[in-house]
C-alpha positions as CSV (number, residue, x, y, z in Angstrom):
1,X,43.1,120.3,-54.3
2,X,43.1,124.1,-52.8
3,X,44.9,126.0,-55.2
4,X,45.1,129.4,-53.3
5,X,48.8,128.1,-52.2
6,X,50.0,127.4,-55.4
7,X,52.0,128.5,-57.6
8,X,51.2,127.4,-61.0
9,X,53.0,126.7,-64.3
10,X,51.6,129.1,-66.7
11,X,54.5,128.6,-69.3
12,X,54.2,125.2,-70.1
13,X,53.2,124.4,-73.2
14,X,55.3,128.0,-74.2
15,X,59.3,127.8,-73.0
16,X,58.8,123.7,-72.0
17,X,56.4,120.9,-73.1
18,X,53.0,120.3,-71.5
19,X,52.8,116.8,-72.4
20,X,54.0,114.9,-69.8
21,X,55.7,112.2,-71.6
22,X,57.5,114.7,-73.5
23,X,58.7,116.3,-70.3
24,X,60.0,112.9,-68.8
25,X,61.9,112.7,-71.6
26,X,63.1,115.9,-71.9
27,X,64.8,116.2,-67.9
28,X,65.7,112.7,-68.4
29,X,69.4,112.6,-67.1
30,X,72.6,110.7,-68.4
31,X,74.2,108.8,-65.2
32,X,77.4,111.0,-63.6
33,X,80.0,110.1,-61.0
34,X,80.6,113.3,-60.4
35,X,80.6,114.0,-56.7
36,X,81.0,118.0,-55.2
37,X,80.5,119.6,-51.5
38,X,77.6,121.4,-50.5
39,X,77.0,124.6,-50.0
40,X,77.5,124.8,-54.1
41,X,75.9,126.9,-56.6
42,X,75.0,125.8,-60.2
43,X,74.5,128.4,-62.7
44,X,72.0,127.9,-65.3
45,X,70.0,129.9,-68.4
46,X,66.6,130.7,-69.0
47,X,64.2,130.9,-71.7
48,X,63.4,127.9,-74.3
49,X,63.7,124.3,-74.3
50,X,64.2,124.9,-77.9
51,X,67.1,126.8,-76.9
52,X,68.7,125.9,-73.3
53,X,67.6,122.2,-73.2
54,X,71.3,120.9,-73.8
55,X,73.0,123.6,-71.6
56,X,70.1,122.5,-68.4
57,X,70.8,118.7,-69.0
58,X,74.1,118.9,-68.5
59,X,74.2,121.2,-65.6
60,X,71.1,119.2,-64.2
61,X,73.4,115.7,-65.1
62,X,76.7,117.0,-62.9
63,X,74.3,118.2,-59.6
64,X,72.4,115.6,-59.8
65,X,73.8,113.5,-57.0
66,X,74.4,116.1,-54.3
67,X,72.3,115.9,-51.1
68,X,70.8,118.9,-50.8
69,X,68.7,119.8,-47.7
70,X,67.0,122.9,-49.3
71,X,67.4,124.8,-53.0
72,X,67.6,128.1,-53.3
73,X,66.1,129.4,-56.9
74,X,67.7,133.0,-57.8
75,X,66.9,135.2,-60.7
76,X,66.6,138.7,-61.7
77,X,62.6,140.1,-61.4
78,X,61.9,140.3,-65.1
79,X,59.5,142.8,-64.3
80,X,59.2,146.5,-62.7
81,X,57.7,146.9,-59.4
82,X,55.1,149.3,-58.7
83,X,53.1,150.1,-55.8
84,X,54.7,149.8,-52.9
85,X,56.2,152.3,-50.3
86,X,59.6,151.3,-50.3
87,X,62.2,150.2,-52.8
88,X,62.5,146.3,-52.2
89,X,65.2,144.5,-52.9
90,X,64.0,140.9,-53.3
91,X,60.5,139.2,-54.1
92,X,59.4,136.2,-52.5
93,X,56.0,134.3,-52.2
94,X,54.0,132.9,-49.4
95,X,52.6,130.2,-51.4
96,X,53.2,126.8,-50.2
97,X,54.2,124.7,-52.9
98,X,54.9,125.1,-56.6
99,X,52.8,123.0,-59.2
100,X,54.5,121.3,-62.0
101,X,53.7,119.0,-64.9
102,X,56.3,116.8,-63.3
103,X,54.7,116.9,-59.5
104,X,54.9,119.4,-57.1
105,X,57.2,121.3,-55.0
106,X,57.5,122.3,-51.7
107,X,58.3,125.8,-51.2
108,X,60.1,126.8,-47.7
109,X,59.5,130.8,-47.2
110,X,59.8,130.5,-43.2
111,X,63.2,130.2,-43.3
112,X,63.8,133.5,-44.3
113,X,60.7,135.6,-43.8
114,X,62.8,137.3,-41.0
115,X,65.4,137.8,-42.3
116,X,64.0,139.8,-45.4
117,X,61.5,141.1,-43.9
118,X,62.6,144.2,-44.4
119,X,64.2,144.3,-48.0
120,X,61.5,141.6,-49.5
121,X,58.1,142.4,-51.8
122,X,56.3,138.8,-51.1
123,X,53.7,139.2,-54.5
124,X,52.5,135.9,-56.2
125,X,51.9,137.6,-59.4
126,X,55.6,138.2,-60.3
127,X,56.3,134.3,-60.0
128,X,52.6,133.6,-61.4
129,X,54.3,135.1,-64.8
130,X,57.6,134.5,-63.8
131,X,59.6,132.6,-67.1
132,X,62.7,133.2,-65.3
133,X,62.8,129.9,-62.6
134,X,59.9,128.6,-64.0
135,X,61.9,126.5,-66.5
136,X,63.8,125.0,-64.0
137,X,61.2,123.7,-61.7
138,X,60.3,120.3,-64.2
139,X,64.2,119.6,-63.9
140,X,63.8,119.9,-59.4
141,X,61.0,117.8,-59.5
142,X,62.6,115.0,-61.5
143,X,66.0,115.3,-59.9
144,X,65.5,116.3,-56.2
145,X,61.8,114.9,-55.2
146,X,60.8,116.1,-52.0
147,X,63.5,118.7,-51.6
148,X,61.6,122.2,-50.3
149,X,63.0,124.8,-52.2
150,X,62.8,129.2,-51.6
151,X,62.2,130.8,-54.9
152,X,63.9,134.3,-54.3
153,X,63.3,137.4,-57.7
154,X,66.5,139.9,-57.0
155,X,65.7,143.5,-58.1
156,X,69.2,144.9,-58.8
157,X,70.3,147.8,-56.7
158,X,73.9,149.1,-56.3
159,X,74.2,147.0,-53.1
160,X,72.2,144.0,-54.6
161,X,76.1,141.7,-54.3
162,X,75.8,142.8,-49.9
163,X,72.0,141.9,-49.8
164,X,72.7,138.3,-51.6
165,X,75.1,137.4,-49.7
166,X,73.4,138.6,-46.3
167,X,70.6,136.3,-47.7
168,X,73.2,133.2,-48.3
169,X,74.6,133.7,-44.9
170,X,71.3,133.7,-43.2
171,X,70.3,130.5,-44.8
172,X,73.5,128.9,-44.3
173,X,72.9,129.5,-40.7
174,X,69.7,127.2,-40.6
175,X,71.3,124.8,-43.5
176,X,74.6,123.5,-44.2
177,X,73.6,121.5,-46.8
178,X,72.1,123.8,-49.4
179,X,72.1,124.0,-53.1
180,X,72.1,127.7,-55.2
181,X,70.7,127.7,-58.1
182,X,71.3,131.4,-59.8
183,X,69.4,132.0,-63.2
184,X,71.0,134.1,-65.6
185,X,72.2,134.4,-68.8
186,X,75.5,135.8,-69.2
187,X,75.1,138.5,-72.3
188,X,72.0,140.3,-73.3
189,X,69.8,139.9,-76.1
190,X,72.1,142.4,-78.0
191,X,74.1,142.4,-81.6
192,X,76.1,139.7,-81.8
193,X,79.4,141.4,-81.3
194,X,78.5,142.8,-78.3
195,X,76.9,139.5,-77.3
196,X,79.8,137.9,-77.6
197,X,81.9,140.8,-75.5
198,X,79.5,140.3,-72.7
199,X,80.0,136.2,-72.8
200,X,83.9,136.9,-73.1
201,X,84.1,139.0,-70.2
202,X,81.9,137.0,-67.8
203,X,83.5,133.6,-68.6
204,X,86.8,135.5,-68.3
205,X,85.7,136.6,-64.2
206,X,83.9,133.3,-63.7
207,X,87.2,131.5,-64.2
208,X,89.5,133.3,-62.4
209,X,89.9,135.1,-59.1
210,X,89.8,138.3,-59.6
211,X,86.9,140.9,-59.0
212,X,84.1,140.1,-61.5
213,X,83.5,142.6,-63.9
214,X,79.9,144.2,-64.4
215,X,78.3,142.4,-67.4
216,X,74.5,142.9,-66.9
217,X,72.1,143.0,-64.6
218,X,71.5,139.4,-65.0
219,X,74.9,138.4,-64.3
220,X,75.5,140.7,-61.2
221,X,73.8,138.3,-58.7
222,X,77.0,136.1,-59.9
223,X,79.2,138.6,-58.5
224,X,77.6,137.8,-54.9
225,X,78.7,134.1,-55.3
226,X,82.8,135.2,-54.1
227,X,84.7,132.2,-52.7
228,X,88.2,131.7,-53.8
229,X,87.4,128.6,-56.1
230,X,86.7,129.7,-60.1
231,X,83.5,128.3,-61.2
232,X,83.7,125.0,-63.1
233,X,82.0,125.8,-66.8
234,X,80.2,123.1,-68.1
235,X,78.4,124.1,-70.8
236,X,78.2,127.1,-73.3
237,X,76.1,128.0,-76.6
238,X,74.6,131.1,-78.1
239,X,70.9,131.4,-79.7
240,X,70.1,134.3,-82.6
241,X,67.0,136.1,-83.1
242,X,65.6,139.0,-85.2
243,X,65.1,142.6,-83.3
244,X,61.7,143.6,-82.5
245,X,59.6,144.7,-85.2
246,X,59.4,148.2,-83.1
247,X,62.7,148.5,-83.9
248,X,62.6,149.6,-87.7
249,X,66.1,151.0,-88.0
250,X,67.3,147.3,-87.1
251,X,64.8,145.6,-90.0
252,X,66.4,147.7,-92.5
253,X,69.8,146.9,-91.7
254,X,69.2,143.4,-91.1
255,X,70.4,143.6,-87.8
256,X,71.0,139.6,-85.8
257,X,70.5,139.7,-82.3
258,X,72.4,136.8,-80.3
259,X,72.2,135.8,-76.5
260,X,74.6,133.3,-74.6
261,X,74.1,130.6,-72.3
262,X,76.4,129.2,-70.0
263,X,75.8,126.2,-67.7
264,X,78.5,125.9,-64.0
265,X,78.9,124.9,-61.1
266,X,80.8,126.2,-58.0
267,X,81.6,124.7,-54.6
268,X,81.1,127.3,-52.0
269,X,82.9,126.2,-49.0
């Protein structure tokens, strides 16, 4: 097979099992009657199996019988951009298909080269090392085979809430039928109590109408999902850590860092 269209998964093995049977089992899904109108967005976490497994299985169990015509794969570019002439706001590939322990998957770029043209970076590399949809792409090829999806990295900016939802509009122009799929956690890796403040404050905006607050940088491309239903939280759990090593005033007092997970869902229309 010619791999100079692929996108490969360099992180299995690291954030999700490599062994296939272990994978199957893993994104095997319980049965759900649960039934929603597309366009709809699902909000899921990234990082570890060891840590997000339960929170992506029961996201993954609700969504799993919607229709979908395409997917659209959101998440914050984990790293800086250098090198270019202009200050993008989104990075997108060219590649034609992602490669997956679990089977590959389409990617659909056409649909809105144009589009972004203007405000897109299209680099391989940052989805090459990219461990921020990467974890979701074993669950898409289990649960929605054949379904082309467009992997989009958003680089926050102070207008990054206009340029997402330019970029939702666009797509809902060539597809009714389309499934969001935003990847962020909702507090930082950050002492716990100010973990928790994040998580408070963004599952306070998530469930209600009013203007969402700013939580991180992460959480901002939520803040471009604005319909007048609240989003429908499924799932929520924290993880705890040690600070870096670098960080020696934190090792002395013992600092515990904690980050929070959330899973939703939310119908657009």
């Amino acid at each position: 097979m010619d791999s100079s269209n692929t996108i490969g998964h360099s992180h299995a093995g690291i954030l999700y099992p490599s062994d296939i049977e272990e994978l199957r089992g893993a994104v095997r899904l319980a049965l759900s009657d649960e039934r929603f109108s597309l366009p709809a967005a699902a909000l899921i976490p990234h990082g570890s199996y060891r840590h997000i497994l339960p929170v992506l299985k029961t996201t993954f169990s609700y969504i799993q019988n919607c229709k979908p015509k395409r997917i659209v794969l959101i998440g914050k570019a984990q790293r800086d951009v250098f090198g270019t002439d202009f200050s993008p706001v989104f990075i997108t590939t060219k590649s034609d298909r992602y490669s997956t322990p679990m089977g590959n998957i389409a990617i659909d770029y056409q649909s809105i080269s144009e589009a972004i043209a203007n405000t897109a970076l299209c680099d391989d590399s940052y989805f090459h090392e990219d461990t921020v949809l990467e974890p979701i792409l074993p669950f898409i090829a289990s649960t929605f085979t054949e379904i082309p999806v467009i992997p989009v990295l958003v680089i926050p900016t102070d207008d990054v809430e206009h340029h997402v939802q330019a970029l939702f509009n666009t797509i809902e122009r060539s597809f009714r039928d389309v499934l969001y799929i935003l990847s962020a956690n909702i507090s930082n890796y950050t002492e716990s109590e100010s973990a928790l403040s994040q998580a408070k404050a963004a599952i306070a905006s998530m469930q209600s109408e009013s203007p969402y607050a700013h939580v991180s940088d992460e959480y901002s491309i939520l803040r471009a999902v604005r319909t007048k239903k609240p989003w429908t939280l499924l799932s929520l759990r924290s993880s705890y850590g040690r600070t870096s090593f670098t960080d020696r005033s934190n090792i002395l007092n013992n600092n515990i860092r904690e980050i929070w997970y959330a899973g939703a869902v939310k119908e657009m229309t």
